[in-house]
VOLONU-236659 format. One record per atom (N, C-alpha, C, O): residue number from 1; residue in one letter; atom name; x, y, z. Coordinates in steps of 0.001 Angstrom, whole numbers, m for minus. Example, Ala and Ser with C-alpha at 12.3 -4.5 7.8 and 13.67 -1.06 7.14 Angstrom:
2
+------+------+------+---------+---------+---------+
: resi : resn : name :       x :       y :       z :
+------+------+------+---------+---------+---------+
:    1 :    a :    N :   13190 :   m5690 :    7800 :
:    1 :    a :   CA :   12300 :   m4500 :    7800 :
:    1 :    a :    C :   13200 :   m3300 :    7800 :
:    1 :    a :    O :   14236 :   m3319 :    8465 :
:    2 :    s :    N :   12850 :   m2250 :    7080 :
:    2 :    s :   CA :   13670 :   m1060 :    7140 :
:    2 :    s :    C :   12900 :      30 :    7870 :
:    2 :    s :    O :   13409 :    1138 :    8039 :
+------+------+------+---------+---------+---------+
This chain:
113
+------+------+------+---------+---------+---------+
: resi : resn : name :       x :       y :       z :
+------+------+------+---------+---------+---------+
:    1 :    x :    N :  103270 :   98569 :   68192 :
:    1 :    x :   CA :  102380 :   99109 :   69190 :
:    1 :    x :    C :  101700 :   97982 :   69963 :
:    1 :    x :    O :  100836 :   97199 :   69567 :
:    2 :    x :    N :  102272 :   98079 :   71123 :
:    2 :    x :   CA :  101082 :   97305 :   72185 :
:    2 :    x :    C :   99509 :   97249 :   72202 :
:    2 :    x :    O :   99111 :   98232 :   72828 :
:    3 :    x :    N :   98686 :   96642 :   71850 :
:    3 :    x :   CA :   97471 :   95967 :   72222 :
:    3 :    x :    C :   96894 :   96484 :   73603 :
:    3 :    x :    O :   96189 :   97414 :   73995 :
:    4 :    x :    N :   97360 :   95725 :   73973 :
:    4 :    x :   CA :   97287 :   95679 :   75895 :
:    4 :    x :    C :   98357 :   96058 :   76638 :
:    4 :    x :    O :   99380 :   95393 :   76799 :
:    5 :    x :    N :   98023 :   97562 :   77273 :
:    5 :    x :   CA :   99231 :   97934 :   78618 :
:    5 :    x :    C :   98806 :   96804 :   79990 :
:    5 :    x :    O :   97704 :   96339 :   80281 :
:    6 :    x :    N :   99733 :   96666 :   80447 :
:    6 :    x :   CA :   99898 :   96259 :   81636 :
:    6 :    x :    C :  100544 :   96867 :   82598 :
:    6 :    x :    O :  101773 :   96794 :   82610 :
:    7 :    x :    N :   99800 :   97643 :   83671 :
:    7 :    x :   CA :  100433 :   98619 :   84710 :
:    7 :    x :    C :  100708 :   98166 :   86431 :
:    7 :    x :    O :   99897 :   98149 :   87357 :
:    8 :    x :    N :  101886 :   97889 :   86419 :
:    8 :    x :   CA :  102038 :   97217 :   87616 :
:    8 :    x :    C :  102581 :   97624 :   89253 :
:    8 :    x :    O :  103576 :   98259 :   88904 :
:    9 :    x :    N :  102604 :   97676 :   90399 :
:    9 :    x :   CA :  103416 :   98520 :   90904 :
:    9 :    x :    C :  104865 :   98184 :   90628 :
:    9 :    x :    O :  105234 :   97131 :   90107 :
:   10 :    x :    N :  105880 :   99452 :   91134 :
:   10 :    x :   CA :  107391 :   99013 :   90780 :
:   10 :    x :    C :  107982 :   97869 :   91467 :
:   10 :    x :    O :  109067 :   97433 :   91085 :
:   11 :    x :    N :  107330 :   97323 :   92493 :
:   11 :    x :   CA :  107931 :   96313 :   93468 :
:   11 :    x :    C :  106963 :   94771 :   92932 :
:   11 :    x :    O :  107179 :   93653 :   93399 :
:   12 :    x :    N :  106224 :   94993 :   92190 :
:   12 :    x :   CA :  105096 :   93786 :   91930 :
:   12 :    x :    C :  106061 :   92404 :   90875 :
:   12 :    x :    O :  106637 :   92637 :   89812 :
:   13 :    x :    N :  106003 :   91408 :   91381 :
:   13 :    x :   CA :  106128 :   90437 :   90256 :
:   13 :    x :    C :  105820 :   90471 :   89154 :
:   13 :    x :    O :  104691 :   90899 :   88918 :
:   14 :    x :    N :  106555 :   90103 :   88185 :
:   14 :    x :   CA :  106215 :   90362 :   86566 :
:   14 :    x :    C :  105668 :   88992 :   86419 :
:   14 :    x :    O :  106235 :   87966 :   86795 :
:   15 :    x :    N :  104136 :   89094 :   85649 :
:   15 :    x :   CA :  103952 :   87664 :   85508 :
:   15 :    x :    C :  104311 :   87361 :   83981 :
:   15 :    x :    O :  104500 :   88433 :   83406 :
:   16 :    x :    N :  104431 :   86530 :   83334 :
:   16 :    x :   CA :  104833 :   85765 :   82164 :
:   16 :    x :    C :  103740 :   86601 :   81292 :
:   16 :    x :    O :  102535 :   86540 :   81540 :
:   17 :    x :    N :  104211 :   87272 :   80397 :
:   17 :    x :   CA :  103165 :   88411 :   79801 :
:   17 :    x :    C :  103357 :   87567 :   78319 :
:   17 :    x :    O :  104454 :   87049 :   78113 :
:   18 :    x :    N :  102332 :   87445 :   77345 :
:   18 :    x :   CA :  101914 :   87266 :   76104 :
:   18 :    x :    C :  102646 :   88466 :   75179 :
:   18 :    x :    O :  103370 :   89379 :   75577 :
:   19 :    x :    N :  102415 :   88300 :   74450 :
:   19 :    x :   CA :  103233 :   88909 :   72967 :
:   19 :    x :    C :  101865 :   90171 :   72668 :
:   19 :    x :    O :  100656 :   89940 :   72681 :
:   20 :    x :    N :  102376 :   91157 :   72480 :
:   20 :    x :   CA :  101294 :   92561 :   72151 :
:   20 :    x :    C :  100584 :   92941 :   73503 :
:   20 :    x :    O :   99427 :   93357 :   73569 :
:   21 :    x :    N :  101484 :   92733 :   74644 :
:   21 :    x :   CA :  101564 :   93326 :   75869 :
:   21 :    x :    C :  102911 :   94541 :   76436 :
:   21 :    x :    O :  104130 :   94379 :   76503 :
:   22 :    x :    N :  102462 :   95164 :   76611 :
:   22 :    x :   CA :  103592 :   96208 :   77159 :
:   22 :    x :    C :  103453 :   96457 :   78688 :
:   22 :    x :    O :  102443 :   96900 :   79236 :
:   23 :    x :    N :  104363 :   96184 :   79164 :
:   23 :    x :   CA :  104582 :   95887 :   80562 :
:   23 :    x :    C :  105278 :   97518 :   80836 :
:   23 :    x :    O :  106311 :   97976 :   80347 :
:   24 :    x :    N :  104293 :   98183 :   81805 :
:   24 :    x :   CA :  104608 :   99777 :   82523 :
:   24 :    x :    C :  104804 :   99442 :   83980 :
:   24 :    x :    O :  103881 :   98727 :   84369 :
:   25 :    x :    N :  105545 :   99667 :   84766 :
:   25 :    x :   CA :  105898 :   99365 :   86204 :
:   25 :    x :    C :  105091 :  101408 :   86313 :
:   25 :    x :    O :  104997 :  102325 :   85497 :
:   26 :    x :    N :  104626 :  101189 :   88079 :
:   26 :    x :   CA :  104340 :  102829 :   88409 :
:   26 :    x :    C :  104999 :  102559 :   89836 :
:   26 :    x :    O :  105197 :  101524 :   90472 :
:   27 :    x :    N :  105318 :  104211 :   90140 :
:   27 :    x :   CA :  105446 :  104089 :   92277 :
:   27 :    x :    C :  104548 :  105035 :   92400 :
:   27 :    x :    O :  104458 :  105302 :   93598 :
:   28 :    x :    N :  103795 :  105717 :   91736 :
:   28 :    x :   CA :  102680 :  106801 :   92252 :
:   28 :    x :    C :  101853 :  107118 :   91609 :
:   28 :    x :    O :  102124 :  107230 :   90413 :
:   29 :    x :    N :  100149 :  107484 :   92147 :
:   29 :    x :   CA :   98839 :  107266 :   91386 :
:   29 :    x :    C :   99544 :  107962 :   89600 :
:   29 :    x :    O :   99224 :  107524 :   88495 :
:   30 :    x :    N :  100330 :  108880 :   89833 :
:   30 :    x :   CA :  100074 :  110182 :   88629 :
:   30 :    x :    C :  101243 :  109446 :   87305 :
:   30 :    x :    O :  101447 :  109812 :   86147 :
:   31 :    x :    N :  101827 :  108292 :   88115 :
:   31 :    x :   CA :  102677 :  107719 :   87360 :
:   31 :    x :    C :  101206 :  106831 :   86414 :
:   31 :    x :    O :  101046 :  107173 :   85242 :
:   32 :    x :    N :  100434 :  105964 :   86893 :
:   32 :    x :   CA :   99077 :  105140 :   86363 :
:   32 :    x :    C :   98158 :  106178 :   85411 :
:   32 :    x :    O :   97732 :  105803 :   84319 :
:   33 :    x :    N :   97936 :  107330 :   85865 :
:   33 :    x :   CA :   97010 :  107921 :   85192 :
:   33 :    x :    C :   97566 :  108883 :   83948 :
:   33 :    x :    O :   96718 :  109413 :   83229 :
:   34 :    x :    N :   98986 :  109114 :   83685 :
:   34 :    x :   CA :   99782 :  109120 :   82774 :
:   34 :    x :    C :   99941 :  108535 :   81778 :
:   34 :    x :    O :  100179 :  108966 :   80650 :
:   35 :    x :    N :   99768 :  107118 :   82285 :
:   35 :    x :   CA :   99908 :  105827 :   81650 :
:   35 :    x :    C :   98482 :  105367 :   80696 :
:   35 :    x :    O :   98309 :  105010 :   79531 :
:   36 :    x :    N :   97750 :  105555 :   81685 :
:   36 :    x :   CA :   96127 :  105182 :   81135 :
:   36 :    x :    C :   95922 :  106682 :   80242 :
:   36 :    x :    O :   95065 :  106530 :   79372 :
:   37 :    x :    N :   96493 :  108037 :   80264 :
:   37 :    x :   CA :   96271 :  108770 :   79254 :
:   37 :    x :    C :   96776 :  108582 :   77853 :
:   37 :    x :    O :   96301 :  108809 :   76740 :
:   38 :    x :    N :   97731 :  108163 :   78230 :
:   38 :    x :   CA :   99163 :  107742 :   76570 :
:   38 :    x :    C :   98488 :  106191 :   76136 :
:   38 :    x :    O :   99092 :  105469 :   75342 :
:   39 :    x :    N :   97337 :  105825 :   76675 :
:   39 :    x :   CA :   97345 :  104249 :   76133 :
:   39 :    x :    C :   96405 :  104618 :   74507 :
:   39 :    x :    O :   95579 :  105476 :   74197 :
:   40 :    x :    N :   97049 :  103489 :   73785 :
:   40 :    x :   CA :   96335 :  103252 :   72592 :
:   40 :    x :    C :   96020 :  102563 :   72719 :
:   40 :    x :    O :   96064 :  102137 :   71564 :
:   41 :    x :    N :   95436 :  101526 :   73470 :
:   41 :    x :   CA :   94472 :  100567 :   73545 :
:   41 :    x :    C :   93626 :   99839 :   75049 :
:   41 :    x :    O :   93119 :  100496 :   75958 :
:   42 :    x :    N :   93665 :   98768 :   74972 :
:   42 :    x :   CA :   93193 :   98540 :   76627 :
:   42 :    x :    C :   94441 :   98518 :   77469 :
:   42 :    x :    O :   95555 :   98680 :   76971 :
:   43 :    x :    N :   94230 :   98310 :   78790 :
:   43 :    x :   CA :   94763 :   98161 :   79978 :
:   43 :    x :    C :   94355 :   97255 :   81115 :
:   43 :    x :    O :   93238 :   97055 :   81592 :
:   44 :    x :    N :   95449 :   96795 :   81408 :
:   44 :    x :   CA :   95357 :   95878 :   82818 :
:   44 :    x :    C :   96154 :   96692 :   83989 :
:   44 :    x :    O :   97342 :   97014 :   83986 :
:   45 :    x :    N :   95326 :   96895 :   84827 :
:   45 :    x :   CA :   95842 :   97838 :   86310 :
:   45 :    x :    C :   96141 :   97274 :   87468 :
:   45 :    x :    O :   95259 :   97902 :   88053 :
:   46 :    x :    N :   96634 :   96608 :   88353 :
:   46 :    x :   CA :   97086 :   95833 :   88846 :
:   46 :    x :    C :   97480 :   97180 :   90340 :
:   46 :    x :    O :   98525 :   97666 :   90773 :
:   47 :    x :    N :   96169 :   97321 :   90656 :
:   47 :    x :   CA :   95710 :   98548 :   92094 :
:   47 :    x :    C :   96572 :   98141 :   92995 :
:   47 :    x :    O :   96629 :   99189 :   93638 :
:   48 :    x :    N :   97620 :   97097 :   93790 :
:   48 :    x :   CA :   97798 :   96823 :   94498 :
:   48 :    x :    C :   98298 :   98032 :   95505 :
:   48 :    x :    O :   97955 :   98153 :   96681 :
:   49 :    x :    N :   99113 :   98825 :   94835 :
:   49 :    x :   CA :  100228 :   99568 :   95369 :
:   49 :    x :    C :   99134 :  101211 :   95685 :
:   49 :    x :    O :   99362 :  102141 :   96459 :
:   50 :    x :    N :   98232 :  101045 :   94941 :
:   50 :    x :   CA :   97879 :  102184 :   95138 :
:   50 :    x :    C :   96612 :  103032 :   96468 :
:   50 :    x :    O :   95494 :  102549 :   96645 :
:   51 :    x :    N :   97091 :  104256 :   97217 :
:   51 :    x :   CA :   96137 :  104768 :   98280 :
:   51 :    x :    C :   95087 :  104824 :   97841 :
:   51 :    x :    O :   94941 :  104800 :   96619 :
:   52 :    x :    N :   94112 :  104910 :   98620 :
:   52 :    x :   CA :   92683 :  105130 :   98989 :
:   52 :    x :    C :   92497 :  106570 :   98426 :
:   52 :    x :    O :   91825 :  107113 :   97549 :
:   53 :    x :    N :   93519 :  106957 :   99457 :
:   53 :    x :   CA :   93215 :  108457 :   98578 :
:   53 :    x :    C :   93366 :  109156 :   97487 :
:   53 :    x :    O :   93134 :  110365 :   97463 :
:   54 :    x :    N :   93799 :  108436 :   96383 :
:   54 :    x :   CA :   93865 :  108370 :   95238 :
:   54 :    x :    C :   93322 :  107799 :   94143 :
:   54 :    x :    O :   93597 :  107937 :   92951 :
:   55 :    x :    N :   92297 :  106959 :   94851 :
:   55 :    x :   CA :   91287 :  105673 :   94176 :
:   55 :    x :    C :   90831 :  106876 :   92973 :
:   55 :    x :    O :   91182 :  106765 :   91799 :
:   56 :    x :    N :   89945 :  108093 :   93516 :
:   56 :    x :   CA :   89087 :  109017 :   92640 :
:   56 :    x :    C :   89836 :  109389 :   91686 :
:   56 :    x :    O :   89224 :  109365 :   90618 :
:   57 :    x :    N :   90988 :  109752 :   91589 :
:   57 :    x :   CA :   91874 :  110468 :   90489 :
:   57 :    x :    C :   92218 :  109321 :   89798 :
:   57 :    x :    O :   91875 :  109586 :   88646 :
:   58 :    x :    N :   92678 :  108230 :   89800 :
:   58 :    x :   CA :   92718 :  106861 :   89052 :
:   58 :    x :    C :   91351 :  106452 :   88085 :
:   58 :    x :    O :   91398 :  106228 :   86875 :
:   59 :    x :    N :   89996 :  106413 :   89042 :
:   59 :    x :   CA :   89083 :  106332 :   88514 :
:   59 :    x :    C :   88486 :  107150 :   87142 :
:   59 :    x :    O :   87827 :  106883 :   86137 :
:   60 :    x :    N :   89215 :  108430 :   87827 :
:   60 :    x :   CA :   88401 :  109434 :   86612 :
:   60 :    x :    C :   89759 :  109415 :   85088 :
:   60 :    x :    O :   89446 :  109859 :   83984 :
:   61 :    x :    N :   91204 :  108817 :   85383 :
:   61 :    x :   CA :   91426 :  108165 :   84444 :
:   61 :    x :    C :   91033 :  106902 :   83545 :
:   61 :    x :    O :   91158 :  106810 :   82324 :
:   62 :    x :    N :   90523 :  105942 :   84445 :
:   62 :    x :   CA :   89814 :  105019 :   83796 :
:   62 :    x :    C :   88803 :  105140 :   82759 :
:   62 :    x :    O :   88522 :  104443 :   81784 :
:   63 :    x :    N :   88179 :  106576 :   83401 :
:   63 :    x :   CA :   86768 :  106242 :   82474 :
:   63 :    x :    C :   87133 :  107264 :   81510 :
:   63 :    x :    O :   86517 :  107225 :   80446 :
:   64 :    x :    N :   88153 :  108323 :   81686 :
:   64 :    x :   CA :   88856 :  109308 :   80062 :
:   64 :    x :    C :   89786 :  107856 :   78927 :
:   64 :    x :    O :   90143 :  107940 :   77752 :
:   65 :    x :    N :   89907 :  106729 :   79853 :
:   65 :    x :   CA :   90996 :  105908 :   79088 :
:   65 :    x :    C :   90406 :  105537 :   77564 :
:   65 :    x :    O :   89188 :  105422 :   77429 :
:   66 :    x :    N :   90950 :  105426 :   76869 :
:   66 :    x :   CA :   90322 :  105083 :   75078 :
:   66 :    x :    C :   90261 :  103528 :   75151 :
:   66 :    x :    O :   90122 :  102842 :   74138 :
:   67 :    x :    N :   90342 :  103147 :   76076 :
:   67 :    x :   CA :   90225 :  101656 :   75579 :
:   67 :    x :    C :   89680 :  101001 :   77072 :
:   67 :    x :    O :   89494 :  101716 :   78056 :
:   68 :    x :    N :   89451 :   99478 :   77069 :
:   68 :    x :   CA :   88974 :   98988 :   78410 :
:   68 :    x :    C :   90028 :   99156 :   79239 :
:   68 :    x :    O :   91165 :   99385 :   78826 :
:   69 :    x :    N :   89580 :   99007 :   80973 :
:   69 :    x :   CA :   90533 :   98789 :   81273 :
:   69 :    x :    C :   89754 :   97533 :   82718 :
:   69 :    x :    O :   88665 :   97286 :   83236 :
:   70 :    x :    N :   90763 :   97221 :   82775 :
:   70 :    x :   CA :   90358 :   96161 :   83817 :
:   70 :    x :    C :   91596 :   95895 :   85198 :
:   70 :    x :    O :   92816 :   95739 :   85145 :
:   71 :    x :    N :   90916 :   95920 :   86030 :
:   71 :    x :   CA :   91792 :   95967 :   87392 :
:   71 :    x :    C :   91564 :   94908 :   87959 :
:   71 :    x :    O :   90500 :   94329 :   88178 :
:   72 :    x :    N :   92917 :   94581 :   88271 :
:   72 :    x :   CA :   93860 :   93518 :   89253 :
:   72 :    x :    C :   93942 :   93774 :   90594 :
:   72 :    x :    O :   94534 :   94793 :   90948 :
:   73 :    x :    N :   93478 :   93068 :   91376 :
:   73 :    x :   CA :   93882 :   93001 :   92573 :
:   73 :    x :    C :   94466 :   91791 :   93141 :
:   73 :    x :    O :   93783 :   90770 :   93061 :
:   74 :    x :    N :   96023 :   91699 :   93904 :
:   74 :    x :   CA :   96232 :   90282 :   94237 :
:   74 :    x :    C :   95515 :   89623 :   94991 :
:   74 :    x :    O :   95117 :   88517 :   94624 :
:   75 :    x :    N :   95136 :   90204 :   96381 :
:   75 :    x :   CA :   94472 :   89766 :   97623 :
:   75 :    x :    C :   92938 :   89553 :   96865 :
:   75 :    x :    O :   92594 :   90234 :   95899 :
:   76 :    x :    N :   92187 :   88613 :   97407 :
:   76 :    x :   CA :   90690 :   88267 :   97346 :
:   76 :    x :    C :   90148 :   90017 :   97700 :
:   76 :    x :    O :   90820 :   90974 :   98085 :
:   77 :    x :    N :   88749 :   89916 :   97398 :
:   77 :    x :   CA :   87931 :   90804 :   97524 :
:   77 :    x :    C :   86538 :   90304 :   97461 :
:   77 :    x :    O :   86179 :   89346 :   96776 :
:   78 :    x :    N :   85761 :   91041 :   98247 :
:   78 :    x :   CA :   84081 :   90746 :   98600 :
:   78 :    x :    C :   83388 :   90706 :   96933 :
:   78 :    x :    O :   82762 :   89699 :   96601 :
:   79 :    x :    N :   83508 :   91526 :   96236 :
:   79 :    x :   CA :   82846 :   92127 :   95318 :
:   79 :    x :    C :   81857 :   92859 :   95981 :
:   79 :    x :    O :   80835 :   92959 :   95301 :
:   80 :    x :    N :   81817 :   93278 :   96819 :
:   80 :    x :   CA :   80421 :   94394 :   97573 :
:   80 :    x :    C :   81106 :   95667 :   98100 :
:   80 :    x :    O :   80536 :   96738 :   98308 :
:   81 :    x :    N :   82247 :   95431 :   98264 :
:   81 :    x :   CA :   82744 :   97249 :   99727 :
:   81 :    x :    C :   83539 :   97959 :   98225 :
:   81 :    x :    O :   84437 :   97620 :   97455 :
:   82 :    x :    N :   82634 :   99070 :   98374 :
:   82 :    x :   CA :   82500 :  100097 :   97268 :
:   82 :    x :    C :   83987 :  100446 :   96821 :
:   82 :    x :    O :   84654 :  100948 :   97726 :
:   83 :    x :    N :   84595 :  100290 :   95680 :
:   83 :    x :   CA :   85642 :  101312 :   95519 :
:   83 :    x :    C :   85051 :  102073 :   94257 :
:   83 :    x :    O :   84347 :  101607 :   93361 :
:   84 :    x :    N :   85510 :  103329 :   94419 :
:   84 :    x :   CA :   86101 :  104045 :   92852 :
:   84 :    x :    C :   86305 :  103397 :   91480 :
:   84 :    x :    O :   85637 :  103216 :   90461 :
:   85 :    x :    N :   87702 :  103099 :   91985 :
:   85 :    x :   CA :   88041 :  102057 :   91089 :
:   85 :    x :    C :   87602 :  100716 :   90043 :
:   85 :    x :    O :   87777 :  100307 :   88895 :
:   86 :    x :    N :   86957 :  100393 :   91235 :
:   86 :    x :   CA :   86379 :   99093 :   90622 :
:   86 :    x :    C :   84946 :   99516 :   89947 :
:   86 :    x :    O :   84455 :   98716 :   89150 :
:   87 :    x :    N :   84292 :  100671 :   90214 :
:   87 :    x :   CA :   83374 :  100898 :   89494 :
:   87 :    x :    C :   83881 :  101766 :   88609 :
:   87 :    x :    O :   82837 :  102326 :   88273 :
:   88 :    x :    N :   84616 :  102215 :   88071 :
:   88 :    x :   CA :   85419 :  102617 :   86849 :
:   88 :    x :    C :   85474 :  101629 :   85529 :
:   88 :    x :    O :   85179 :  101655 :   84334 :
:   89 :    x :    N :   86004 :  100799 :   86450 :
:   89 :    x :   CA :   86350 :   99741 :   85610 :
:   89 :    x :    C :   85576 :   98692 :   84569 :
:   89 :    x :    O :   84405 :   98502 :   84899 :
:   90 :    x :    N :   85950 :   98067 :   83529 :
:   90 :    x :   CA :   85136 :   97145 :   82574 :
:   90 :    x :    C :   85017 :   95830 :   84005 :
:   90 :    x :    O :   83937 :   95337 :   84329 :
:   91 :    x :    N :   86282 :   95487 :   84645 :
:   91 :    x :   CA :   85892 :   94447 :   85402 :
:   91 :    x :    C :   87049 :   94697 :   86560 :
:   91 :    x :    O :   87763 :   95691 :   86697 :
:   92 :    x :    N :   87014 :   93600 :   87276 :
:   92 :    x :   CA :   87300 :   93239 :   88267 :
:   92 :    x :    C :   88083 :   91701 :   88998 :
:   92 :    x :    O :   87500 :   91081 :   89887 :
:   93 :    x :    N :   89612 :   91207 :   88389 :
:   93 :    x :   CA :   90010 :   90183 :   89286 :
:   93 :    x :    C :   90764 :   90289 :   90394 :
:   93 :    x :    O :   91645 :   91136 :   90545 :
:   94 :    x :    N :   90296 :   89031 :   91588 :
:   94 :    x :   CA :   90773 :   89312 :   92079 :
:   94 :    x :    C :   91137 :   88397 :   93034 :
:   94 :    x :    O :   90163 :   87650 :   93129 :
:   95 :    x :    N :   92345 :   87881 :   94115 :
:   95 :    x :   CA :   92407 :   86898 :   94368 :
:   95 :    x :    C :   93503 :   85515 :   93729 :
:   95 :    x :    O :   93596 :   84365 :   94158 :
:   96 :    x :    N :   94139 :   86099 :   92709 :
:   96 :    x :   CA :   94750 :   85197 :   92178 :
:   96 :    x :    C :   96157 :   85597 :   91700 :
:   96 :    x :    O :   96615 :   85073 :   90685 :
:   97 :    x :    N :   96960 :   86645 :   92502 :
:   97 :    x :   CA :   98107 :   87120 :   92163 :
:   97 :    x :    C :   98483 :   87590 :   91094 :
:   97 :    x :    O :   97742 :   88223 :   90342 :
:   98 :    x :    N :   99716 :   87340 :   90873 :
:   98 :    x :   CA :  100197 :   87741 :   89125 :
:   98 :    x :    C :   99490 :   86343 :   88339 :
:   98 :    x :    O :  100306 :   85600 :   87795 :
:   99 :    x :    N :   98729 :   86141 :   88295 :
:   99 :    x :   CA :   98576 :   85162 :   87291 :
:   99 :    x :    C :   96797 :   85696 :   86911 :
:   99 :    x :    O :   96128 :   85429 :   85913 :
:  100 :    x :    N :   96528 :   86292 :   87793 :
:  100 :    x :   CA :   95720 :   87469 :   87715 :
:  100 :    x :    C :   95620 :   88318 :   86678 :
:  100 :    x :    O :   94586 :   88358 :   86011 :
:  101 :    x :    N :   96527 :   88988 :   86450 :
:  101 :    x :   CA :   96940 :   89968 :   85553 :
:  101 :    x :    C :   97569 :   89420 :   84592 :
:  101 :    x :    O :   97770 :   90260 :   83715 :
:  102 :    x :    N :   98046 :   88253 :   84288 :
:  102 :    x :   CA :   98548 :   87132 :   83052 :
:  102 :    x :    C :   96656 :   87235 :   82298 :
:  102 :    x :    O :   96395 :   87737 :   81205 :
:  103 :    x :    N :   95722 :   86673 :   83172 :
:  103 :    x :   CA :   94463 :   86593 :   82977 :
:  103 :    x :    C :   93852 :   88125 :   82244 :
:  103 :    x :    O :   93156 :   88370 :   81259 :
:  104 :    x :    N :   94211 :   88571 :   82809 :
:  104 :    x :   CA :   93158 :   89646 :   82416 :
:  104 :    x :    C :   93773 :   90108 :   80726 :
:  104 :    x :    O :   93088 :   90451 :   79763 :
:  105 :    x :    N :   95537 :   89944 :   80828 :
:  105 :    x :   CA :   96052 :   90978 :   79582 :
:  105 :    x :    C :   95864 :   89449 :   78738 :
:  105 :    x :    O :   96253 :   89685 :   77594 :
:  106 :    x :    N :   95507 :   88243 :   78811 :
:  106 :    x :   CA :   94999 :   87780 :   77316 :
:  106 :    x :    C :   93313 :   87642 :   76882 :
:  106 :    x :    O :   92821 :   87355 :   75791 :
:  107 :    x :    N :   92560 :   88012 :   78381 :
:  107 :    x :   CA :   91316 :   88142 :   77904 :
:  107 :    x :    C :   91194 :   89480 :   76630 :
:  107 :    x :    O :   90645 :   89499 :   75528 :
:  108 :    x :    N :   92061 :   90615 :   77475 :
:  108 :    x :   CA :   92028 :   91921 :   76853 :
:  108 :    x :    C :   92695 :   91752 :   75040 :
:  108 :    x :    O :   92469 :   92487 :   74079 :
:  109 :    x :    N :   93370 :   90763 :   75106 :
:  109 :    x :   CA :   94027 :   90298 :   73659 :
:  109 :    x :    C :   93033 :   89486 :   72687 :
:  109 :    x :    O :   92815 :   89570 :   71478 :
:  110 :    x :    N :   92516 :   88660 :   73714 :
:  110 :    x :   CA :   91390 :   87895 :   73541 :
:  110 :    x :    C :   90033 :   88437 :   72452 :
:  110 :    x :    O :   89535 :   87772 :   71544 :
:  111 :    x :    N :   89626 :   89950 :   72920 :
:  111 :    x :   CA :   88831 :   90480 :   72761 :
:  111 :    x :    C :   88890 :   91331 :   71733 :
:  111 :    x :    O :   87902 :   91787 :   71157 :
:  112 :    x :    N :   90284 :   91624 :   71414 :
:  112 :    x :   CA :   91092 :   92556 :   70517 :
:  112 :    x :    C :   90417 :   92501 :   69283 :
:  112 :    x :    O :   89783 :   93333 :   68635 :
:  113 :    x :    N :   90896 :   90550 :   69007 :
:  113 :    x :   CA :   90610 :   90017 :   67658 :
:  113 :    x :    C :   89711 :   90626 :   66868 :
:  113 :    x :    O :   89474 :   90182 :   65745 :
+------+------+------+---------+---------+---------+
């Protein structure tokens, strides 16, 4: 059993994932919030791929999820222009590509211990 999911879009770079990571590719919000229902533990979300208009239904998986979850974004971000999402969330990277989400799924391993 995986530790830490890692949920990525289907077109996203796979970054070099750690050992007690399970790597989930999605193409649509209901594919993520599927994902964040079946998790036994934390999660790394990696929002790139996903609408606006779907931020709320993602969100309100986040906060049913049994474990942390923490979202990826590749592109930089303010930390100020409101999402859903990101206030769902345990945290927030962002700005640093797939190596981003390398980051977040060994903090989440990190924390396991």
């Amino acid at each position: 059993m995986a530790r830490v999911r890692v949920l990525l879009p289907a077109d996203a770079p796979a970054p070099d994932l750690p050992d007690g990571v399970e790597l989930r590719r999605y193409a649509v919000a209901a594919d993520v919030t599927a994902a964040l229902a079946g998790a036994d533990g934390d999660a790394v979300l990696c929002s790139d791929a996903l609408d606006a208009a779907d931020l709320a239904d993602v969100a309100a998986a986040v906060r049913a999820a049994p474990g942390t979850v923490v979202e990826v974004r590749s592109a930089p971000w303010d930390g100020e222009t409101h999402s859903p999402l990101g206030a769902a969330c345990a945290g927030v990277i962002a700005g640093f590509g797939a190596e981003g989400v390398r980051a977040a799924a060994l903090l989440l391993l990190r924390a396991a211990r």
